[in-house]
C-alpha positions in Angstrom: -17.2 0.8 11.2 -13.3 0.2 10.2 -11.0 -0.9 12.8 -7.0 -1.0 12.1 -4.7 -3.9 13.4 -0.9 -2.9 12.9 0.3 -6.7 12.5 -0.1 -9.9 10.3 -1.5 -12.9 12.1 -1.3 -15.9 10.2 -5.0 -15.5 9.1 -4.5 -12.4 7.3 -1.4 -14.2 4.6 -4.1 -15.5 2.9 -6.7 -12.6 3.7 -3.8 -10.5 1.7 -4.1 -13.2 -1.2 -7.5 -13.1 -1.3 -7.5 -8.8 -1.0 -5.1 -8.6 -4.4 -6.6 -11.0 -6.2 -10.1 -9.6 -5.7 -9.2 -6.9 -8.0 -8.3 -9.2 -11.0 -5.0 -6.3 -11.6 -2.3 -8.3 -10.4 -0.9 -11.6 -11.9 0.2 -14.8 -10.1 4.1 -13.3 -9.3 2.2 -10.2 -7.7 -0.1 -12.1 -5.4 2.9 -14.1 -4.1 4.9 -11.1 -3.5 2.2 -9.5 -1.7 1.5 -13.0 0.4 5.6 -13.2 0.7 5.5 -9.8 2.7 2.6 -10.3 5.1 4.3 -14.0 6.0 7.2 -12.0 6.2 5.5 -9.6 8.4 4.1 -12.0 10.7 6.7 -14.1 11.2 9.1 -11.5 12.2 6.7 -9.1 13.7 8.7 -6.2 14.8 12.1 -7.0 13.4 10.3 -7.4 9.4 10.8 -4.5 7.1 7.3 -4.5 6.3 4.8 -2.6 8.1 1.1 -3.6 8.1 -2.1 -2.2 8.7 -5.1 -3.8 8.4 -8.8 -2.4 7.9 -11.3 -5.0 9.5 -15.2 -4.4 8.9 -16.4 -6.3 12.0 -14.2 -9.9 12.1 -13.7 -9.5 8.0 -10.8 -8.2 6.7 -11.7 -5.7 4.3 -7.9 -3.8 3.1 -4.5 -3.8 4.1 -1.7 -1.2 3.5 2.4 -1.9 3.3 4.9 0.4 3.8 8.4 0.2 5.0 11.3 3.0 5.3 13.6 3.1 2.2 17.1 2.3 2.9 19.7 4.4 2.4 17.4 7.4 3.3 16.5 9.9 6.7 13.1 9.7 6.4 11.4 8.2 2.9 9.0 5.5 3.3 7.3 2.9 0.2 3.8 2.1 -0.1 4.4 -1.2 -1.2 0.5 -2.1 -1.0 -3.0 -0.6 -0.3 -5.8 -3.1 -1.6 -9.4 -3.0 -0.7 -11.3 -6.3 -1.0 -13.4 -5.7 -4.1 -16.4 -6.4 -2.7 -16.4 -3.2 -0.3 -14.5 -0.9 -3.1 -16.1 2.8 -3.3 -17.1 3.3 0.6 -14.0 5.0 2.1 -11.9 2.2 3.3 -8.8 3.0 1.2 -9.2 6.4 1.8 -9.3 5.6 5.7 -6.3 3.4 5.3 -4.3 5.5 3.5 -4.5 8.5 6.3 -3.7 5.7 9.1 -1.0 4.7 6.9 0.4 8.5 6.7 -0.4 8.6 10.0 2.1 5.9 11.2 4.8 6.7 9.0 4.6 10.2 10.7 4.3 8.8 14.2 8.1 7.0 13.4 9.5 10.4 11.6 8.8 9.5 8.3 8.6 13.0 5.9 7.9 11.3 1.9 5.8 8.6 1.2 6.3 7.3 -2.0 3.7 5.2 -4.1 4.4 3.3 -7.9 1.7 1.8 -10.4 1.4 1.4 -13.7 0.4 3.6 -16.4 -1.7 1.1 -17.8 -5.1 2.3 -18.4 -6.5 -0.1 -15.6 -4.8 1.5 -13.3 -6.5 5.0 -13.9 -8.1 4.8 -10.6 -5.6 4.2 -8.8 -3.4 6.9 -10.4 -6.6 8.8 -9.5 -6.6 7.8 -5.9 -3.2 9.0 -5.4 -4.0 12.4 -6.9 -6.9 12.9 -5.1 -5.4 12.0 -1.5 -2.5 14.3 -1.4 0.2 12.6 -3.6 1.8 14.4 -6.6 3.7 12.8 -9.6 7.3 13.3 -9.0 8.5 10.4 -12.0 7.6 8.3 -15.2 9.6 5.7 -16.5 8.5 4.4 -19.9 8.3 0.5 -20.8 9.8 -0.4 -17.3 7.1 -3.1 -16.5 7.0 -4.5 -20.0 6.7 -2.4 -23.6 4.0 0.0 -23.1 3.2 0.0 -19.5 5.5 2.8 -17.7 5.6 3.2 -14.3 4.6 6.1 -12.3 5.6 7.0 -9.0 4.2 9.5 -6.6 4.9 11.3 -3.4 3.3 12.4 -0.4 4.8 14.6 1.5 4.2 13.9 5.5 2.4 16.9 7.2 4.9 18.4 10.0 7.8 17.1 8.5 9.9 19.6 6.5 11.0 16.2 4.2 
């Protein structure tokens, strides 16, 4: 059974390093990013610009999504993150986070979510997560992480909200 939290505590900055770097996809300046925001998140709680939520199988944190509004804009919101520990990849648990995730974004009038990755071919599955959970791809932009891996962004678009 997956329970959600909705802030950091200071256990979960390194449950978020230990999250990314399960998958072996990100290198060092990624994990720190991603460890930046939940210390970010948890030492500012409400006032940070990142939004958590965290999937917890029993007392072991399992995934974790980010998102924050995009400045600048009425009602669009980044998924900065959504990691599953790699041990409990394939049962749901992004899936489930992901719908929470929408699910707060609507709940503070958000109407777009927008998601980026790579289109390296590692990252076919999660290109294929997006796809398959409502997104769409609105934009590719070649060689923008390095020569030959483009990055790809897609949106949701937040059922209720004419976005």
């Amino acid at each position: 059974m997956i329970t959600f939290r909705y802030r950091a505590d200071q256990a979960d900055i390194e449950n978020v390093r230990r999250i990314v770097s399960s998958s072996s996809f990100f290198n060092a300046d990624e994990i720190e990013i991603a460890v930046e925001l939940a210390a970010d998140n948890f030492e500012k709680m409400e006032k940070s610009d990142y939004k958590f939520i965290f999937a917890d199988k029993g007392d072991f944190t399992a995934g974790y999504s980010c998102f924050g509004h995009i400045g600048g804009t009425k009602s669009s919101y980044d998924l900065y993150w959504i990691a599953v520990d790699e041990s409990l990849r394939g049962n749901g648990i992004g899936k489930k986070l992901l719908e929470e995730t929408v699910s707060a974004v609507s709940k503070i009038g958000g109407g777009r979510i927008y998601a980026e990755t790579s289109s390296k071919d590692q990252y076919d599955p999660t290109r294929r997560f997006y796809l398959s959970n409502g997104f769409y791809q609105e934009a590719f932009i070649e060689n923008f992480y390095a020569p030959g891996d483009g990055k790809l962004i897609y949106t949701r678009i937040v059922a209720g909200i004419n976005a």
